[in-house]
LUMGU-84411 format. One record per residue (C-alpha): residue number from 1; residue in three letters; x, y, z. Coordinates in Angstrom, 1 decimal. Example, Ala and Ser with C-alpha at 12.3 -4.5 7.8 and 13.67 -1.06 7.14 Angstrom:
BEGIN
{num: 1 residu: ALA px: 12.3 py: -4.5 pz: 7.8}
{num: 2 residu: SER px: 13.7 py: -1.1 pz: 7.1}
END
This chain:
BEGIN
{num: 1 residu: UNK px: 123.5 py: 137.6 pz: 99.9}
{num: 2 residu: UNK px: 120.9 py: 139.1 pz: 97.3}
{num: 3 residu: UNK px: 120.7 py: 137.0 pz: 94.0}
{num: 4 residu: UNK px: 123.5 py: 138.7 pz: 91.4}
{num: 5 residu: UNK px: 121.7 py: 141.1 pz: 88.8}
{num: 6 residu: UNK px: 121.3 py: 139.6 pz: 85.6}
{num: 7 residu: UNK px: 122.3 py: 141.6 pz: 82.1}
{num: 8 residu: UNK px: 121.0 py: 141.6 pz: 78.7}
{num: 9 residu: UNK px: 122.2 py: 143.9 pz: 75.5}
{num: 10 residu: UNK px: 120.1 py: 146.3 pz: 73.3}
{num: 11 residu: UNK px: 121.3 py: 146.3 pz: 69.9}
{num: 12 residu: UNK px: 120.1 py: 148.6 pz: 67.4}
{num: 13 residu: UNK px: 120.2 py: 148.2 pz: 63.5}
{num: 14 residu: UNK px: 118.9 py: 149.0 pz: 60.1}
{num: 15 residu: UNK px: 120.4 py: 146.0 pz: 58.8}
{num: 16 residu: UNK px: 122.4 py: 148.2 pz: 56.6}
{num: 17 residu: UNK px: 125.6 py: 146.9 pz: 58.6}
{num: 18 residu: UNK px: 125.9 py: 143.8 pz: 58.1}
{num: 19 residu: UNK px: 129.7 py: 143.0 pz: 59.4}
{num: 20 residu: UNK px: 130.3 py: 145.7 pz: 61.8}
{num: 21 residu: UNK px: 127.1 py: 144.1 pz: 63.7}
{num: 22 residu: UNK px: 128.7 py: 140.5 pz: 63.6}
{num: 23 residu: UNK px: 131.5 py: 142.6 pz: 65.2}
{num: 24 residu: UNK px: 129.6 py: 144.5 pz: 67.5}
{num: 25 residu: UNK px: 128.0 py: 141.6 pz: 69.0}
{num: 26 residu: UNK px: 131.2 py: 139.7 pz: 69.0}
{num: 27 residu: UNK px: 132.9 py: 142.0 pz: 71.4}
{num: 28 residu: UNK px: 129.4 py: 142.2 pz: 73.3}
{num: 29 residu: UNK px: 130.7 py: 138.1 pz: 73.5}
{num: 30 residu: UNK px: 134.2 py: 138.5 pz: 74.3}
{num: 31 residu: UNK px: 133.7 py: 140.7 pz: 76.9}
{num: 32 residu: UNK px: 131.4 py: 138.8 pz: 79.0}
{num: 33 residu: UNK px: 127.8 py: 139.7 pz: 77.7}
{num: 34 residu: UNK px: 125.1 py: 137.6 pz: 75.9}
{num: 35 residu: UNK px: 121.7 py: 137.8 pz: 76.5}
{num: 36 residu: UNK px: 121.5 py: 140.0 pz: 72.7}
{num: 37 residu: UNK px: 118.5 py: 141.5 pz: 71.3}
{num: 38 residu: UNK px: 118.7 py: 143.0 pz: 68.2}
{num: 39 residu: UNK px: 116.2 py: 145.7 pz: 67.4}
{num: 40 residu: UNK px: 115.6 py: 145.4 pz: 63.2}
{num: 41 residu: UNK px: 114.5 py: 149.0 pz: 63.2}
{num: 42 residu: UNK px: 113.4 py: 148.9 pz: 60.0}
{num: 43 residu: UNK px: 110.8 py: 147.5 pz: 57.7}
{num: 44 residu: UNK px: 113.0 py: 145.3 pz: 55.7}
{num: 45 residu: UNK px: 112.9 py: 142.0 pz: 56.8}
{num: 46 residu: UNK px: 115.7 py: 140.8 pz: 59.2}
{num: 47 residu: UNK px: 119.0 py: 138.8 pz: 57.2}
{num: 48 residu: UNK px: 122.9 py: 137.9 pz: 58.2}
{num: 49 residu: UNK px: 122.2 py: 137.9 pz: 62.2}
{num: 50 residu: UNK px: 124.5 py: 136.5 pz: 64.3}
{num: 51 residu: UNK px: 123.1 py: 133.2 pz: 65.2}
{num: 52 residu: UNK px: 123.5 py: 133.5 pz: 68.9}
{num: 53 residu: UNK px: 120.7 py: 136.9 pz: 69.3}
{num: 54 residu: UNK px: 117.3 py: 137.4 pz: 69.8}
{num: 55 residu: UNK px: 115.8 py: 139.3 pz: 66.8}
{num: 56 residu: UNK px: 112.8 py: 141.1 pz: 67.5}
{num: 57 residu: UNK px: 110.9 py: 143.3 pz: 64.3}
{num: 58 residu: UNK px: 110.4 py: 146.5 pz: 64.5}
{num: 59 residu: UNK px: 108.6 py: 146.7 pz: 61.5}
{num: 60 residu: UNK px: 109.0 py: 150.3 pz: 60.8}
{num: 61 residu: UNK px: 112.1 py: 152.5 pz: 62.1}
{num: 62 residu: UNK px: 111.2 py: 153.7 pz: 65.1}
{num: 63 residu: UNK px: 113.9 py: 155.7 pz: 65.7}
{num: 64 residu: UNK px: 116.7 py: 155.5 pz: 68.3}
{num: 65 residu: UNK px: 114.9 py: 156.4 pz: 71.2}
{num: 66 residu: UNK px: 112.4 py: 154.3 pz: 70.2}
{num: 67 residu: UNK px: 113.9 py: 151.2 pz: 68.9}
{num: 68 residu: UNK px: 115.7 py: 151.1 pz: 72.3}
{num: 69 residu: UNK px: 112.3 py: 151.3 pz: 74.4}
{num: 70 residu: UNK px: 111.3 py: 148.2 pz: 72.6}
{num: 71 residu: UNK px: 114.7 py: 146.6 pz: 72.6}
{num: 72 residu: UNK px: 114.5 py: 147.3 pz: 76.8}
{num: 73 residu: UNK px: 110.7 py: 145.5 pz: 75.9}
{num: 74 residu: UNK px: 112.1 py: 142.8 pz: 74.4}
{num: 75 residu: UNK px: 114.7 py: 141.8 pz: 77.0}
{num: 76 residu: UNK px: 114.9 py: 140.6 pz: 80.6}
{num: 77 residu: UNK px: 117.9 py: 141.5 pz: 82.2}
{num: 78 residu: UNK px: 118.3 py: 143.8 pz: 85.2}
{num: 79 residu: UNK px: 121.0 py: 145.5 pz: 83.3}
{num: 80 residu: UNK px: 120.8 py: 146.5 pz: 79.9}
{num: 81 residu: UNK px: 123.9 py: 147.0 pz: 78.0}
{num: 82 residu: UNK px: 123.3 py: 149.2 pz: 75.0}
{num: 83 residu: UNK px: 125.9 py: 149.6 pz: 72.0}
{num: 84 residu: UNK px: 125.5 py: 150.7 pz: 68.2}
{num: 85 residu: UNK px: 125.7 py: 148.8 pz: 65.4}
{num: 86 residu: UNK px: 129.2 py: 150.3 pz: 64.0}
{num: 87 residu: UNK px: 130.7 py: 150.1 pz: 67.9}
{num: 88 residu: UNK px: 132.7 py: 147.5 pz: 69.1}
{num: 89 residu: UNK px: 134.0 py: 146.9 pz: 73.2}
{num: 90 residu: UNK px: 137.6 py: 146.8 pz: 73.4}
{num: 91 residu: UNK px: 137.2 py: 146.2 pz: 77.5}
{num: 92 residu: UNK px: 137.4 py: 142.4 pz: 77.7}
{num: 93 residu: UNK px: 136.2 py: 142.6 pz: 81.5}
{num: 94 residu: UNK px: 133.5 py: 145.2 pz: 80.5}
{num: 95 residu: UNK px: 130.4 py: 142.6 pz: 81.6}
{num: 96 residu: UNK px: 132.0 py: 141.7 pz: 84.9}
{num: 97 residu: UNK px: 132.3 py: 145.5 pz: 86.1}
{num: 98 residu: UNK px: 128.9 py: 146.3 pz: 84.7}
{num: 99 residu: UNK px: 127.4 py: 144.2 pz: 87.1}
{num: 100 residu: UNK px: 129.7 py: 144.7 pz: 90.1}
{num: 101 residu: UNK px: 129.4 py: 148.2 pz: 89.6}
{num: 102 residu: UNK px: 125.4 py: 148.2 pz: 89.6}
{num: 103 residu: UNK px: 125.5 py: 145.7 pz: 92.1}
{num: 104 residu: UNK px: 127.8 py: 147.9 pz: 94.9}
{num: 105 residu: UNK px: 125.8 py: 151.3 pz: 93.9}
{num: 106 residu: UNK px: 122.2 py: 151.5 pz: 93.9}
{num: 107 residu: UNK px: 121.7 py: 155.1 pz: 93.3}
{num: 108 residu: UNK px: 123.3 py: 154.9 pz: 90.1}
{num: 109 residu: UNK px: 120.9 py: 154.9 pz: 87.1}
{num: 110 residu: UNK px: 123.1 py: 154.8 pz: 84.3}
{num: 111 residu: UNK px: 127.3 py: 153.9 pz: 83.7}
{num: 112 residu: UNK px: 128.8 py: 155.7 pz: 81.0}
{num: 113 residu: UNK px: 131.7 py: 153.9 pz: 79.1}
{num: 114 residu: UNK px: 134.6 py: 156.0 pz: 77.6}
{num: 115 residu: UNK px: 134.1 py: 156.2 pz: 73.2}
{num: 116 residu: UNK px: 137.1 py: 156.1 pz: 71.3}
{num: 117 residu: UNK px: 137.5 py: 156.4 pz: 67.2}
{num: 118 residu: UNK px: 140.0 py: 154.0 pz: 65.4}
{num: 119 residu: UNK px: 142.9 py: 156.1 pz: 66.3}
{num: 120 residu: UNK px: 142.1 py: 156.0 pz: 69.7}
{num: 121 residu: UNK px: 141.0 py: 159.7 pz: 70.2}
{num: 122 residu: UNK px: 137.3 py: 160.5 pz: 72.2}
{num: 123 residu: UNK px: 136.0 py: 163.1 pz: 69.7}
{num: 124 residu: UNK px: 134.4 py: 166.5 pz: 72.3}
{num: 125 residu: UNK px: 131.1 py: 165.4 pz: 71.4}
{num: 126 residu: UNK px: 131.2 py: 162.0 pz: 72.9}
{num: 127 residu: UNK px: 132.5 py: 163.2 pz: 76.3}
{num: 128 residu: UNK px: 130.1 py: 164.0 pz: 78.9}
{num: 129 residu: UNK px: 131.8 py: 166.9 pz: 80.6}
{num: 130 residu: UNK px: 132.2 py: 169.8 pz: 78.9}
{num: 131 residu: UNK px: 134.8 py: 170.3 pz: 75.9}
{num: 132 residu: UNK px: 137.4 py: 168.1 pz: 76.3}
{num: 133 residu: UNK px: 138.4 py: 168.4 pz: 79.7}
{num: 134 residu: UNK px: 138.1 py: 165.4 pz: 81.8}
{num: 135 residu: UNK px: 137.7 py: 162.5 pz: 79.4}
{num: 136 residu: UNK px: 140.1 py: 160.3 pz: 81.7}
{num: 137 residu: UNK px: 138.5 py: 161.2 pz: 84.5}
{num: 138 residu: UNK px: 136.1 py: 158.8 pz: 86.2}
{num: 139 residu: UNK px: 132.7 py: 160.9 pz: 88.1}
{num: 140 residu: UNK px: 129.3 py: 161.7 pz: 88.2}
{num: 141 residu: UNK px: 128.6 py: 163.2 pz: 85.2}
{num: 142 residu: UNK px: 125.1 py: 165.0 pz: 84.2}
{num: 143 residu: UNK px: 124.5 py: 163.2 pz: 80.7}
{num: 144 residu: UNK px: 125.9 py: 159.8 pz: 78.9}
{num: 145 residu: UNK px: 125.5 py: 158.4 pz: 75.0}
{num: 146 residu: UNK px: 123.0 py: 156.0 pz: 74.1}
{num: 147 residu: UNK px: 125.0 py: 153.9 pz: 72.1}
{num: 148 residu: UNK px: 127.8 py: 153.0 pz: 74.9}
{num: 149 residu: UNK px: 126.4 py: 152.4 pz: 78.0}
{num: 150 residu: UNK px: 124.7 py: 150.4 pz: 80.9}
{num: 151 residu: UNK px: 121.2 py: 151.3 pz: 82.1}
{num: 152 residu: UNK px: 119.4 py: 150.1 pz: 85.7}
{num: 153 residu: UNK px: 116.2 py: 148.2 pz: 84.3}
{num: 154 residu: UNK px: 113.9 py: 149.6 pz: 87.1}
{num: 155 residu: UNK px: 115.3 py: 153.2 pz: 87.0}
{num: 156 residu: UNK px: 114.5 py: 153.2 pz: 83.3}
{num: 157 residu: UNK px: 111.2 py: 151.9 pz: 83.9}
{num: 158 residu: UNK px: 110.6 py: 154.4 pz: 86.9}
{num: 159 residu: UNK px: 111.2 py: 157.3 pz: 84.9}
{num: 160 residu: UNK px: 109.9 py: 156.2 pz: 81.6}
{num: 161 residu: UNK px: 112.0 py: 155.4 pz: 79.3}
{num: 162 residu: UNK px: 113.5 py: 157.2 pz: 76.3}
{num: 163 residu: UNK px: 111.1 py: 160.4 pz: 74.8}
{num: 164 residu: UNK px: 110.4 py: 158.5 pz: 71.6}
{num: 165 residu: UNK px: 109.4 py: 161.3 pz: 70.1}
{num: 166 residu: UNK px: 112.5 py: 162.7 pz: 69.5}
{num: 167 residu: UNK px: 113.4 py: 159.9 pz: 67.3}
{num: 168 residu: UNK px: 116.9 py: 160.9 pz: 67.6}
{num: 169 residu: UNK px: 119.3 py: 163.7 pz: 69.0}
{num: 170 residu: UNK px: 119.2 py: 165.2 pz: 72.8}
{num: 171 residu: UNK px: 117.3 py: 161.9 pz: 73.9}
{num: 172 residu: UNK px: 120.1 py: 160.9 pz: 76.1}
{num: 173 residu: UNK px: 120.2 py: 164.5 pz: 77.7}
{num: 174 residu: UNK px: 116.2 py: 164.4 pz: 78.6}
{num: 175 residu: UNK px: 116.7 py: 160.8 pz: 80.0}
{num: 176 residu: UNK px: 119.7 py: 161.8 pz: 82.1}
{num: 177 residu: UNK px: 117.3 py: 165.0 pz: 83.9}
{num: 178 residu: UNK px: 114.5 py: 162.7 pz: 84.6}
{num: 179 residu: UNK px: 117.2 py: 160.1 pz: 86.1}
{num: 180 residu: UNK px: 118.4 py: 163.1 pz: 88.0}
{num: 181 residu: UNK px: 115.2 py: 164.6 pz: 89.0}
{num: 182 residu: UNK px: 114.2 py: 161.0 pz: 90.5}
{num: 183 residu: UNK px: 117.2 py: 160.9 pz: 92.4}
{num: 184 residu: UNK px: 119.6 py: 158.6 pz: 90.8}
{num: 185 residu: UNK px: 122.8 py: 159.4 pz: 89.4}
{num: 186 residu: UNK px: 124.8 py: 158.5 pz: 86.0}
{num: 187 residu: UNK px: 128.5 py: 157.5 pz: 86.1}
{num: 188 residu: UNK px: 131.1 py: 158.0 pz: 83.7}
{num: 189 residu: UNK px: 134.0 py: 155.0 pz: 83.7}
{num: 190 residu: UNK px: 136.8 py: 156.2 pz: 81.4}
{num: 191 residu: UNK px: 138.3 py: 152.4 pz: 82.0}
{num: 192 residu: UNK px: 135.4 py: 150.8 pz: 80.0}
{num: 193 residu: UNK px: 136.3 py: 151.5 pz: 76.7}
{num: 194 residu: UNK px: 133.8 py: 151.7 pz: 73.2}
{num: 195 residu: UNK px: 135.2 py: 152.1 pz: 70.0}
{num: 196 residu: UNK px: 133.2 py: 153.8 pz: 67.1}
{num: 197 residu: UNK px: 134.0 py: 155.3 pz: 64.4}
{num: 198 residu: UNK px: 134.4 py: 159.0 pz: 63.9}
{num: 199 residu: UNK px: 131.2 py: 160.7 pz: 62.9}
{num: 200 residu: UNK px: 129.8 py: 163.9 pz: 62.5}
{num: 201 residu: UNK px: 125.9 py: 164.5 pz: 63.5}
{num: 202 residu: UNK px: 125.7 py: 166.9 pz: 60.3}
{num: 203 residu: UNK px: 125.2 py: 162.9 pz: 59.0}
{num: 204 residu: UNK px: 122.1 py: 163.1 pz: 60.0}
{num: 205 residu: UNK px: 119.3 py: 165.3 pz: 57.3}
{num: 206 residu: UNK px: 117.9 py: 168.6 pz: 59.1}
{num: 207 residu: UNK px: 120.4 py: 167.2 pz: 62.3}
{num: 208 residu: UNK px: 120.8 py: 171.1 pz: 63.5}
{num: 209 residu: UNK px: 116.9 py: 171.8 pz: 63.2}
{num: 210 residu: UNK px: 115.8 py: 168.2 pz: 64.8}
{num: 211 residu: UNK px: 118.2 py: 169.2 pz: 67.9}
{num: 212 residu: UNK px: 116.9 py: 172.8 pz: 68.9}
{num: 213 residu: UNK px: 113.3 py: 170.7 pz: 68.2}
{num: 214 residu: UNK px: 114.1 py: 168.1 pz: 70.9}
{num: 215 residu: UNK px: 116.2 py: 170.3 pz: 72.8}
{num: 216 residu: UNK px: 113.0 py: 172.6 pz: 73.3}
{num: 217 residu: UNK px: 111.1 py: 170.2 pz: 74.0}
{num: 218 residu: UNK px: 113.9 py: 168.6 pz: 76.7}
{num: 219 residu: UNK px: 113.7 py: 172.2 pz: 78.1}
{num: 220 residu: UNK px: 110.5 py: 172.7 pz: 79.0}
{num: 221 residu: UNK px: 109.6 py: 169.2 pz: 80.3}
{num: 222 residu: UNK px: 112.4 py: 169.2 pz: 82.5}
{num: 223 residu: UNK px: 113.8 py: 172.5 pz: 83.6}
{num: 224 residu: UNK px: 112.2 py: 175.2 pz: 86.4}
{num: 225 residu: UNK px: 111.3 py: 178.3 pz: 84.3}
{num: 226 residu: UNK px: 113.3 py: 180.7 pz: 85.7}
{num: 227 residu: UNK px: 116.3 py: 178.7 pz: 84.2}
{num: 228 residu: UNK px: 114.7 py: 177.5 pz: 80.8}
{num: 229 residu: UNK px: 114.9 py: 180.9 pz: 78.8}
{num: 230 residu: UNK px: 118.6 py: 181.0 pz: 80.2}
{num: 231 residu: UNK px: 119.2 py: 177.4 pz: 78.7}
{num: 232 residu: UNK px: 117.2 py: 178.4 pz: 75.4}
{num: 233 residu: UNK px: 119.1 py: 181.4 pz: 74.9}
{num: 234 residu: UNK px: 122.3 py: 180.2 pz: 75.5}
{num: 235 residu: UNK px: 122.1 py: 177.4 pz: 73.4}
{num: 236 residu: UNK px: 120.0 py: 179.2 pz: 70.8}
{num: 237 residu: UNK px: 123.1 py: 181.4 pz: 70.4}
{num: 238 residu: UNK px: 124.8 py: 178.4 pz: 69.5}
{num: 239 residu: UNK px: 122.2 py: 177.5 pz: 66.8}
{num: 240 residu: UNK px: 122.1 py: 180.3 pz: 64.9}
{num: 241 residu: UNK px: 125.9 py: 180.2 pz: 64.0}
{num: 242 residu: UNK px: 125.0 py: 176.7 pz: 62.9}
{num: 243 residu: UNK px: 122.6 py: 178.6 pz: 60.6}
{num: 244 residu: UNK px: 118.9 py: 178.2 pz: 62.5}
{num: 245 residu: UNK px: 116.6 py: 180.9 pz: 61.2}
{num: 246 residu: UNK px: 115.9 py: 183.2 pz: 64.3}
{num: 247 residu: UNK px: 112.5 py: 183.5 pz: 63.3}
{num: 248 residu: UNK px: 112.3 py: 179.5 pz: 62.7}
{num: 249 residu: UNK px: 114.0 py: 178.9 pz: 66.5}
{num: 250 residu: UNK px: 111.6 py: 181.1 pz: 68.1}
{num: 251 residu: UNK px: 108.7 py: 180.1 pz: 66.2}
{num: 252 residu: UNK px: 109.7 py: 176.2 pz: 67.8}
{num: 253 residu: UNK px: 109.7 py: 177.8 pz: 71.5}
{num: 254 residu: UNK px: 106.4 py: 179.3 pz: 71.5}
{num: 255 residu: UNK px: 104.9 py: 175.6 pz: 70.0}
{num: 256 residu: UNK px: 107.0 py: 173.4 pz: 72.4}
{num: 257 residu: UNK px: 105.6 py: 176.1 pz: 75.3}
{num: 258 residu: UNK px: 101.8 py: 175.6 pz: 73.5}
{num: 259 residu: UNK px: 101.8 py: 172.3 pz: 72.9}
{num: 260 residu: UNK px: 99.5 py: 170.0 pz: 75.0}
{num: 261 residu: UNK px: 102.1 py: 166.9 pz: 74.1}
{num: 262 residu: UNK px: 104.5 py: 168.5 pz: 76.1}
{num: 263 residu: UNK px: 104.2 py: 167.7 pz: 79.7}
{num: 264 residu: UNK px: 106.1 py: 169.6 pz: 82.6}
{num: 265 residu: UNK px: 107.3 py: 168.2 pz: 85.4}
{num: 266 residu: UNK px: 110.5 py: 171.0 pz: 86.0}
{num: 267 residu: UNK px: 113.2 py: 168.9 pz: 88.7}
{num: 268 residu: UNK px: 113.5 py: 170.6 pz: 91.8}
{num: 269 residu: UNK px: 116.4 py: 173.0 pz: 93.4}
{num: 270 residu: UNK px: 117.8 py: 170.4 pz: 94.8}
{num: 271 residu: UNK px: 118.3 py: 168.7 pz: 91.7}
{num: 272 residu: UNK px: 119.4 py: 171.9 pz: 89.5}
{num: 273 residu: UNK px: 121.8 py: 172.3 pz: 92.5}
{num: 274 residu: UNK px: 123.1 py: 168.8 pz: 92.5}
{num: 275 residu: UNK px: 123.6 py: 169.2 pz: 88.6}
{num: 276 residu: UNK px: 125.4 py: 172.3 pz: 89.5}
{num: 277 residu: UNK px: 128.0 py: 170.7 pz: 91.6}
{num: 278 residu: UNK px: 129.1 py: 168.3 pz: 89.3}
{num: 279 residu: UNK px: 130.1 py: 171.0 pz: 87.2}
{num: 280 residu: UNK px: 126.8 py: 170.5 pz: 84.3}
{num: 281 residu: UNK px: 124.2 py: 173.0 pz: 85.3}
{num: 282 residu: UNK px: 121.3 py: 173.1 pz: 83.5}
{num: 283 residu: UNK px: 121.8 py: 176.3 pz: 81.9}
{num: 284 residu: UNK px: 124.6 py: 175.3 pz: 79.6}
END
């Protein structure tokens, strides 16, 4: 028999949460993961760490996208677990089935667990089908969050990593096309439960404006161009009721389009088709 895959965990902090991480990494315990890194995303200097993690410097915050690309740096497993800061597991078998489950199914890039708020509820935004329809439902789904969920070590590496320019919002949705496009596939256990508390992205300063930014940007690197004005346009639509200039929305098209920094490489047919199928294509 092949030698078992290993696991390691990515948390990410600020340092700001001092208790909810010594939580955080105490269900990361109880449910059969160690291996921790903690990413100190921040230039503060590093204090009240759980004694049993790893704590690598970022020495500046590099973001969520990027604090997790050196978190996956700065650990060895073949499985990396990532979890917020303010999250805690509730599954106590949670590190036995991530490393069955990558173990039995190598085309799987990515296992989405289920997010729950303290009154047990998965707000629309955390589920990765559309709205709130199927949240109990286990699948192949076309996107996952960053903050609850396992990650394949080489299909991470193969595609490269997290956009760290985005610095946060739509990273997860750009990671999960270039999975697609390279012919793995993300699954979404309900079962494996995450609970964080209920949040609203508005949290975030200039939130709407950074997502149509890195949504552009997702857009073109990833999507054929007879579909990406379709995708821009839809969710444009969208963006202006959250109060996006027009002028301001289109002005960040024609720059992601113009930019040298933006690379294409649009997924094939096949791919748009298999996103398609699973009821997420790339349009919406």
């Amino acid at each position: 028999m092949p030698p078992s895959l290993t696991s390691s965990t990515v948390v990410l902090t600020t340092g700001s949460r001092p208790a909810e991480l010594a939580e955080a990494i105490h269900s990361l315990e109880k449910s059969g993961l160690s291996d921790h890194t903690i990413v100190w995303n921040s230039p503060s200097l590093a204090n009240q760490v759980p004694n049993n993690c790893a704590v690598v410097p970022a020495g500046q915050n590099l973001g969520i996208p990027g604090g997790r690309n050196f978190g996956v740096a700065n650990s060895t497993g073949d499985i990396v677990v990532f979890l917020d800061d303010d999250a805690k597991v509730l599954s106590a078998d949670l590190g036995h089935r991530v490393r069955d489950f990558f173990e039995k199914n190598p085309r799987y890039g990515a296992l989405a667990f289920r997010i729950v708020d303290e009154s047990g509820v998965t707000m629309q935004r955390h589920n990765p089908r559309f709205g709130n329809r199927g949240v109990s439902k286990p699948g192949v789904v076309a996107t996952f969050l960053g903050g609850a969920c396992a990650i394949r070590r080489t299909a991470f590496t193969e595609v490269g990593g997290y956009d760290d320019t985005f610095f946060y919002s739509m990273e997860e949705q750009d990671l999960a096309w270039r999975l697609f496009a390279a012919d793995y596939l993300i699954w979404y256990e309900p079962s494996l439960l995450v609970q964080h508390p209920a949040t609203l992205p508005s949290r975030h300063d200039e939130a709407a404006q950074r997502t149509w930014q890195n949504r552009v940007t997702a857009a073109i690197k990833s999507l054929p161009y007879p579909i990406l004005p379709i995708y821009l346009t839809s969710h444009g639509v969208r963006g202006l009721r959250s109060g996006l200039s027009l002028r301001w929305a289109i002005a960040q098209v024609v720059k992601g389009l113009r930019s040298k920094k933006v690379v294409r490489n649009p997924m094939s047919w096949t791919t748009v088709a298999r996103l398609t199928k699973i009821g997420r294509p790339p349009i919406f």
